[in-house]
C-alpha positions in Angstrom: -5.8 -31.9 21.8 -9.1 -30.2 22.7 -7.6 -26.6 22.3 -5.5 -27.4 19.4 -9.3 -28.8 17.5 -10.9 -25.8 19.3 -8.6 -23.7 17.6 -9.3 -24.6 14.0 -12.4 -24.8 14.5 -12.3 -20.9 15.5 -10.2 -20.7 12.6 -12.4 -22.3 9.7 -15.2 -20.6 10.8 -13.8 -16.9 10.6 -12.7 -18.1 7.2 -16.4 -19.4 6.1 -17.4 -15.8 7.6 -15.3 -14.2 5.4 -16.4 -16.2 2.7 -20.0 -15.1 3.0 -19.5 -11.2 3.0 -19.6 -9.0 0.7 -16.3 -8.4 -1.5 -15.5 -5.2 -2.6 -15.9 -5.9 -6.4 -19.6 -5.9 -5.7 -19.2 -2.7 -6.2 -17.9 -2.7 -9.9 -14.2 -2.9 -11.1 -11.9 -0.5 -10.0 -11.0 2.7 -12.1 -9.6 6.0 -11.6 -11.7 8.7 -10.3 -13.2 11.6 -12.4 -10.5 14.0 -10.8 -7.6 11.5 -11.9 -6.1 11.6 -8.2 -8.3 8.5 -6.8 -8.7 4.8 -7.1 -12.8 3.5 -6.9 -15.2 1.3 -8.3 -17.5 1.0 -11.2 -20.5 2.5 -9.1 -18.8 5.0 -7.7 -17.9 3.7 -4.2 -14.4 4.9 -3.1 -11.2 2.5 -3.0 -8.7 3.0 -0.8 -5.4 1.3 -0.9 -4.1 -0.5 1.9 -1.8 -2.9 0.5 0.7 -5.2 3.0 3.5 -6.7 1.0 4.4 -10.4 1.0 6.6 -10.7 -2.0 7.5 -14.3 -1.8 4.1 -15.8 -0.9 3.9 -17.5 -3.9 7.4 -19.2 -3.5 7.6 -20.1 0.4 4.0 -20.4 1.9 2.2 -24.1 1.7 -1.3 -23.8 1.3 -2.4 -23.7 5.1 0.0 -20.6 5.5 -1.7 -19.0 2.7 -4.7 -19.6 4.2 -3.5 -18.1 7.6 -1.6 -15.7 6.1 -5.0 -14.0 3.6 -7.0 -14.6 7.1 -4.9 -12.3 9.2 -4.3 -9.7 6.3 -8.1 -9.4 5.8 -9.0 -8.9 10.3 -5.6 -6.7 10.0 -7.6 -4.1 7.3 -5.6 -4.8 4.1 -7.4 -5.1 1.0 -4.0 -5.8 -1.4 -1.9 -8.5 -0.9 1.6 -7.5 -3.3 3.3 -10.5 -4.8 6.2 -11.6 -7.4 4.3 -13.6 -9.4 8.1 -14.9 -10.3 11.1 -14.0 -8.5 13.6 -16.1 -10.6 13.4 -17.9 -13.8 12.2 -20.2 -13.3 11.0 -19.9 -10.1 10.6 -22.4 -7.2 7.9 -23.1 -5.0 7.4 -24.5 -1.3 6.4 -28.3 -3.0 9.5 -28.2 -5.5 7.5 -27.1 -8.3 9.0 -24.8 -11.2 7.4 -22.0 -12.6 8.8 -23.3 -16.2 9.1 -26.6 -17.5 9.8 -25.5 -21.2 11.3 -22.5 -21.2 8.9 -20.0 -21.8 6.4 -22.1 -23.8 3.8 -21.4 -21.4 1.6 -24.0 -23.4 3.2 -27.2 -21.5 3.1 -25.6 -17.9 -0.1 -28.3 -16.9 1.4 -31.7 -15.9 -1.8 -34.1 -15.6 -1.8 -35.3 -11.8 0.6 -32.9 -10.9 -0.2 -30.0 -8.3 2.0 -27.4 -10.2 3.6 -24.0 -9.6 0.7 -22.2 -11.4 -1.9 -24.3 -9.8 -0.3 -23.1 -6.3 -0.7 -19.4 -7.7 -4.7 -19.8 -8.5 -5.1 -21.3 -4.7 -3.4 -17.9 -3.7 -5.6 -15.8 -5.5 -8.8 -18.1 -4.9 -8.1 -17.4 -0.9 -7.5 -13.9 -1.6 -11.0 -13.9 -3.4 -12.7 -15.4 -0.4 -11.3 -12.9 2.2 -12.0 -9.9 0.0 -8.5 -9.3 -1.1 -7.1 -8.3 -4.7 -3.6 -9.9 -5.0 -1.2 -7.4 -6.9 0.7 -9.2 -9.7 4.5 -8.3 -9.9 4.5 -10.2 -13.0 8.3 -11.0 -12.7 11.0 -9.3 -10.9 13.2 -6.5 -12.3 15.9 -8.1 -11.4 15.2 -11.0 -14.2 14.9 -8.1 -16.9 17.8 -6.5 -15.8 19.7 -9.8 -16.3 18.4 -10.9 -19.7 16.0 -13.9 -19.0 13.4 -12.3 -20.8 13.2 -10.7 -23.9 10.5 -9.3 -26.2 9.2 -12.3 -27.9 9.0 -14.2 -24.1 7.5 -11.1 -22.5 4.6 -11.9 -25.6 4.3 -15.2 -24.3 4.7 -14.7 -21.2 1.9 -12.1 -21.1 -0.8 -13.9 -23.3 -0.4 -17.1 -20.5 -0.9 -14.6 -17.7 -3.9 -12.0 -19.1 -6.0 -15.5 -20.6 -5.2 -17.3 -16.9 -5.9 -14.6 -14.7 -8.6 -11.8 -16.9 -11.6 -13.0 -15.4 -10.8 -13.3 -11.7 -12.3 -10.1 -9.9 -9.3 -9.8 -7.7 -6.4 -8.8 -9.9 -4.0 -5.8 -10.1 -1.3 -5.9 -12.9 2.1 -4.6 -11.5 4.7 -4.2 -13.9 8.4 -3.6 -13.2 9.8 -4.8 -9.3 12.5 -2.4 -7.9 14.1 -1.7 -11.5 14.5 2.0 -13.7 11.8 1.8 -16.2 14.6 2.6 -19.0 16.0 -0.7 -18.5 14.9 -2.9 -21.0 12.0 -0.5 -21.7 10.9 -2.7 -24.6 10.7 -5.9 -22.6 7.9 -4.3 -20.0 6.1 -2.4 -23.1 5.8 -5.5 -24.3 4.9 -7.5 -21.3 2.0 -4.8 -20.7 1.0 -4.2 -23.2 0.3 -7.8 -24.0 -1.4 -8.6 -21.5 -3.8 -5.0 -21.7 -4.6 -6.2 -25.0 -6.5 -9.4 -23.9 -7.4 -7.8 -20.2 -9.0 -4.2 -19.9 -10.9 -5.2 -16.7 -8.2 -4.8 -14.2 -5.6 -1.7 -13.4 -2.3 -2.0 -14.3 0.9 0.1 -12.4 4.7 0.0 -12.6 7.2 -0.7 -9.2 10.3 1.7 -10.0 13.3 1.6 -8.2 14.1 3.1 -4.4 14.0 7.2 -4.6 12.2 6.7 -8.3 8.6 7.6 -9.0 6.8 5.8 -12.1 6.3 8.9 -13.9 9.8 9.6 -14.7 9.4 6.6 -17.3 6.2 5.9 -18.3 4.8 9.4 -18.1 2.7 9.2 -21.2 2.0 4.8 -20.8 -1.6 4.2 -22.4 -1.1 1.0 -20.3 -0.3 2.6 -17.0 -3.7 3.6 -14.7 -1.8 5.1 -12.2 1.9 6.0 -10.7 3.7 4.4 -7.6 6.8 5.2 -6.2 9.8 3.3 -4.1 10.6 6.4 -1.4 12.7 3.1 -0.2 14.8 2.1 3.3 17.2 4.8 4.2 17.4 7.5 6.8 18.1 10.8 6.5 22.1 11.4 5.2 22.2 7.8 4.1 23.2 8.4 0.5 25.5 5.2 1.0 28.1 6.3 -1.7 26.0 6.7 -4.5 27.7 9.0 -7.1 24.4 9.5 -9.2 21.3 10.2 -6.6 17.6 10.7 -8.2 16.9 13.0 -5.0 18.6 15.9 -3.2 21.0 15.0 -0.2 19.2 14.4 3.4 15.8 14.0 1.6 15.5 10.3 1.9 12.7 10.0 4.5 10.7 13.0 2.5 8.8 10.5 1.0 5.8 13.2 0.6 8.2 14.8 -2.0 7.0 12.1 -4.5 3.9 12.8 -4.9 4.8 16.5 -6.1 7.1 15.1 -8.8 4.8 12.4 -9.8 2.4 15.0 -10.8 5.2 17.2 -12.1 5.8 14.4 -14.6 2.1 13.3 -14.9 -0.7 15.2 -13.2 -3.2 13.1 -15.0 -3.0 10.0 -12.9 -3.4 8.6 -9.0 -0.1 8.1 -6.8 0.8 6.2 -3.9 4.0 4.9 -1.8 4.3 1.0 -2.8 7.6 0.4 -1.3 8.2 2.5 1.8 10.6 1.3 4.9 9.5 -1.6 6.1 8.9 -2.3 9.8 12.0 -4.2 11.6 14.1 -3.8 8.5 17.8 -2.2 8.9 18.0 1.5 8.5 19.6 1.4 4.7 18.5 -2.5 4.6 22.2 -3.7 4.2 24.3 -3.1 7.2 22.8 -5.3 9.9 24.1 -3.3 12.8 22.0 -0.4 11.8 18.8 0.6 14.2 15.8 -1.2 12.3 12.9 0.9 11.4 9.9 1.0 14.1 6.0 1.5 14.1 6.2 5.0 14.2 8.5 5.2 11.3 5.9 3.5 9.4 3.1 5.4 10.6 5.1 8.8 9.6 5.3 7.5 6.0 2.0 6.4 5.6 0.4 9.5 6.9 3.0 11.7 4.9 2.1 9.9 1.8 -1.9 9.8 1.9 -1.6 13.2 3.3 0.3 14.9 0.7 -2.2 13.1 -1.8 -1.4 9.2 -2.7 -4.9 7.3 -3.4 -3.8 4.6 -0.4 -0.2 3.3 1.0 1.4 -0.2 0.3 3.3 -1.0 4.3 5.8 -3.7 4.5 7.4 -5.7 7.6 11.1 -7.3 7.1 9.9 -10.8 8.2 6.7 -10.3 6.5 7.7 -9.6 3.3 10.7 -13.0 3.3 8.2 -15.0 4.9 11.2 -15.6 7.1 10.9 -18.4 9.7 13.8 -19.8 12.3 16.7 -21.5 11.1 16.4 -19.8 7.4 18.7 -17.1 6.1 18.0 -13.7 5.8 17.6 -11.2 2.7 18.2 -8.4 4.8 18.9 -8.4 8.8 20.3 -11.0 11.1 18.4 -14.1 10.7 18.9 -15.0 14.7 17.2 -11.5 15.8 14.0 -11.5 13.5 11.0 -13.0 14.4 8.7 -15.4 12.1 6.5 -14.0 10.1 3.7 -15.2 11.5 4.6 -13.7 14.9 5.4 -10.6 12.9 1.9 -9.7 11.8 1.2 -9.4 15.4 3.8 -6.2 15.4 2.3 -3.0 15.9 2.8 -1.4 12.8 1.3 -4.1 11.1 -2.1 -3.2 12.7 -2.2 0.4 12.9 -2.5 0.5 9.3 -6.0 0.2 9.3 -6.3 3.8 11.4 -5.5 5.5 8.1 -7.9 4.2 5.9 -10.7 4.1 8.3 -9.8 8.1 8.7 -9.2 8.7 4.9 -12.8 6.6 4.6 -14.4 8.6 7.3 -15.0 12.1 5.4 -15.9 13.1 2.2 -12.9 11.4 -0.1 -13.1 12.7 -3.9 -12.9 16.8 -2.9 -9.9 15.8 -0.8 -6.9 17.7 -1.2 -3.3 18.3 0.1 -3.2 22.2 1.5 0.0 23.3 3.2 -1.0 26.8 3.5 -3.4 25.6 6.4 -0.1 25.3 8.5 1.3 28.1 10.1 5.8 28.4 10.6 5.8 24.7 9.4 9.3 22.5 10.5 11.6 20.4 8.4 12.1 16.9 8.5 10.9 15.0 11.8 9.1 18.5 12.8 7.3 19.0 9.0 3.8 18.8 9.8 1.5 17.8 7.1 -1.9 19.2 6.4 -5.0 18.0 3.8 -8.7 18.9 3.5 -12.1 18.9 2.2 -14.3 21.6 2.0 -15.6 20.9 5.1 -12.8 19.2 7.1 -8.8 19.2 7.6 -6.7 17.3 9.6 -2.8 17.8 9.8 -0.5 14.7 10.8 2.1 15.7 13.7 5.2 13.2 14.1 6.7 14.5 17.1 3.9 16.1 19.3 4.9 19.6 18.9 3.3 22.7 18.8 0.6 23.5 16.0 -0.2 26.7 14.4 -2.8 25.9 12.6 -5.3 28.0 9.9 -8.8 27.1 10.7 -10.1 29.2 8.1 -9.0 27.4 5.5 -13.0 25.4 5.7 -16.4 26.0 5.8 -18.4 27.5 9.0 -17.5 30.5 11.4 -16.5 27.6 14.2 -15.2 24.6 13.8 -15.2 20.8 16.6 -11.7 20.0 17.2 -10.5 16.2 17.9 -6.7 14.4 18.2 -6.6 11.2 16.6 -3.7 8.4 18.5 -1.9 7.4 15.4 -0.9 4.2 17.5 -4.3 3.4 19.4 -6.9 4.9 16.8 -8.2 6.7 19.9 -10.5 10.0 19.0 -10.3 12.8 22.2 -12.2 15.6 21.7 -10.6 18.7 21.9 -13.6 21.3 22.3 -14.9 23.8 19.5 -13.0 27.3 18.0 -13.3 30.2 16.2 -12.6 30.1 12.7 -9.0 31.8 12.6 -5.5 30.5 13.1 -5.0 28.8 16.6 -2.3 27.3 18.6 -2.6 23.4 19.1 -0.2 21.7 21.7 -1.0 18.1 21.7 -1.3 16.0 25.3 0.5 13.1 23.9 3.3 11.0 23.6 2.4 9.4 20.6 2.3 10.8 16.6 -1.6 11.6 15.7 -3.8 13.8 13.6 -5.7 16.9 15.1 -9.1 16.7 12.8 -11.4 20.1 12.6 -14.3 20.2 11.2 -17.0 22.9 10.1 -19.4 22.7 13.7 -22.6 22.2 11.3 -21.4 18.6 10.1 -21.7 16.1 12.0 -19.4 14.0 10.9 -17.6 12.5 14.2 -19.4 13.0 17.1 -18.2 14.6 20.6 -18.5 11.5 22.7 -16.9 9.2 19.6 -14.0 7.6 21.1 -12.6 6.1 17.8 -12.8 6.4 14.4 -15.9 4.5 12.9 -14.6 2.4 9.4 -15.8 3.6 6.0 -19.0 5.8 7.7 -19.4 9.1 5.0 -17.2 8.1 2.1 -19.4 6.9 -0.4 -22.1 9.1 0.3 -22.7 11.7 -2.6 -22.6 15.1 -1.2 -25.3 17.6 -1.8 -24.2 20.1 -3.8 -27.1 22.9 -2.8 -26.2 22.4 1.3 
């Protein structure tokens, strides 16, 4: 009994901690950066998504899980917690409370005494307040839009309740759409946005497309829309699964850096990111449950692919995570009598390697940041496509399997340049000693996926005897323009 009181008392006071620190919207809303390919605040401090998706929070966690569940996401690094705000209409939550009780006259949702679906949601984003996370809104699932349970007039209602609930809480991100083509029932989401921008103009506002779909193929020229995402979705490479129309060439699936090009091909005027990549433990393809599930390193490759080739952050997702699943419950996707709960799953390692990227993204100078290929010398496909972005004064170049690098150090600033490897799985920083400034011949001493980092010799940006990457050191610094 000692332990178990020991233990919550541990418990409540990280959470009072976490209560007192600074939050992130200290710094001003968030907005798109000046060069349209960033996410940051109002005062110019840099925001870097790291979302973890938990879809059905709002449907299957009590109010103790929530708590558990923000407390974790916040020492894990994530500072976006993704959830469908309805999943069904109406939706259900864990105390047997519906998300409508008139239809969709949103005006008789409060039931005096009663501690109702929508009062469940404000606890959600209350917690999420106090551990310095924004909560991204799936306002309602595709699925229900596909299947005609909302329609223009509703999606009015529906969005005047949720932008006059919700427009003054400093933690909110509008996400319209949930795995669904934009051009079905395109006037039900203009509406729903569009509603809901007109009351609220404090908080961003995005679109979830469909697996192998980017945003911009629909909502290209949105007013509404403050940025793109993209669904690069669950299947291995030369799983088309049948599909007679396919949005991407054959034995591209896993490319999910291709998106960022064809975002920009459709829209270069806005951020990107990955918001629904594989999902760690989750069957190759999702359906077939005898498939190999996807592991931490699959999720690693994706993340670092993404940021690298130029998304504003990375959305990651774990199987059990994302269901909420817990023993003796069916599954979505997988066999329910192999997964884990999901509170053992946050303790996976993809689930906490996350954090490497941003604290490396965070760790340099982040608004001159660009995607350069031509640093890389007799690049590889697939598994052996190495990946390469810079500043003026930095690159680093992602390597999945550990092979050789040719690599173009004169692609930066300064006539020699310190070298490190960064573990993609540990975080661990080795130095690697200092070059020339021409194209040398990397061969990693590892086992593991990682990022060699070079960097012009008259920064000092990391340090020769740093043994990890230090979290958010140089990225908000403004650089001076004269050095």
């Amino acid at each position: 009994m000692k332990q178990i009181i020991l233990f919550f008392f541990l418990f409540w006071s990280v959470c009072c901690s976490a209560a007192t620190a600074q939050k992130p919207w200290a710094h001003g809303r968030l907005m798109v950066s000046d060069n349209h390919r960033f996410l940051m605040h109002q005062d110019g401090t840099p925001f870097f998504w790291q979302g973890e998706t938990a879809w059905l929070m709002p449907q299957k966690l009590d109010r103790q899980e929530v708590q558990y569940y923000l407390n974790r996401c916040r020492e894990a690094g994530y500072n976006i917690a993704q959830v469908q705000v309805l999943n069904d209409v109406p939706s259900v939550n864990v105390y047997g409370q519906l998300s409508h009780v008139d239809g969709w006259n949103m005006e008789a949702i409060e039931q005096k005494g009663v501690y109702g679906y929508w009062d469940h949601l404000d606890f959600i984003i209350d917690q999420a307040e106090r551990q310095g996370i924004y909560i991204g809104m799936v306002t309602i699932w595709g699925s229900q839009i596909k299947a005609g349970h909302i329609n223009e007039a509703e999606a009015k209602a529906y969005g005047t309740f949720l932008a006059n609930r919700y427009k003054n809480r400093p933690n909110i991100i509008w996400i319209m759409g949930g795995d669904i083509q934009g051009d079905i029932h395109p006037e039900v989401w203009e509406t729903l946005a569009t509603t809901i921008r007109s009351i609220d103009k404090n908080h961003l506002m995005t679109y979830h497309p469909r697996g192998r779909y980017t945003s911009a193929q629909f909502w290209p020229k949105a007013d509404w829309l403050d940025f793109h995402t993209f669904q690069s979705g669950h299947r291995r490479y030369g799983q088309r699964m049948g599909n007679k129309v396919y949005s991407i060439p054959d034995n591209t699936e896993e490319d999910n850096w291709m998106y960022v090009d064809s975002t920009w091909v459709h829209d270069a005027t806005k951020p990107v990111l990955d918001d629904e990549p594989i999902y760690e433990d989750i069957p190759q393809g999702l359906h077939d449950t005898k498939e190999p599930l996807w592991q931490a390193p699959d999720v690693r490759r994706y993340a670092y692919w993404s940021v690298f080739a130029g998304s504003c952050g990375h959305t990651y997702g774990h199987n059990s995570i994302m269901q909420f699943f817990k023993p003796g419950q069916n599954s979505g996707y997988g066999d329910p009598r192999m997964m884990k709960p999901w509170y053992v799953a946050m303790e996976d390692p993809g689930f906490n390697q996350m954090k490497i990227v941003r604290q490396l993204m965070l760790s340099f100078p982040y608004f001159e940041r660009v995607p350069d290929q031509t640093i890389i010398v007799d690049n590889g496909k697939q598994y052996e496509r190495l990946i390469a972005t810079r500043g003026n004064d930095y690159l680093l170049v992602y390597n999945f399997t550990g092979r050789d690098m040719k690599l173009d150090l004169t692609k930066i600033s300064g006539d020699k340049k310190q070298v490190w490897w960064l573990d993609a799985a540990t975080g661990r920083l080795t130095w690697l000693g200092e070059h020339r400034s021409r194209i040398v011949t990397f061969r990693p001493q590892t086992q593991s996926d990682g990022v060699l980092i070079a960097v012009d010799a008259s920064k000092n940006y990391l340090s020769k005897s740093q043994t990890e990457i230090s979290d958010m050191t140089l990225s908000g610094q403004v650089r001076d323009l004269n050095e």
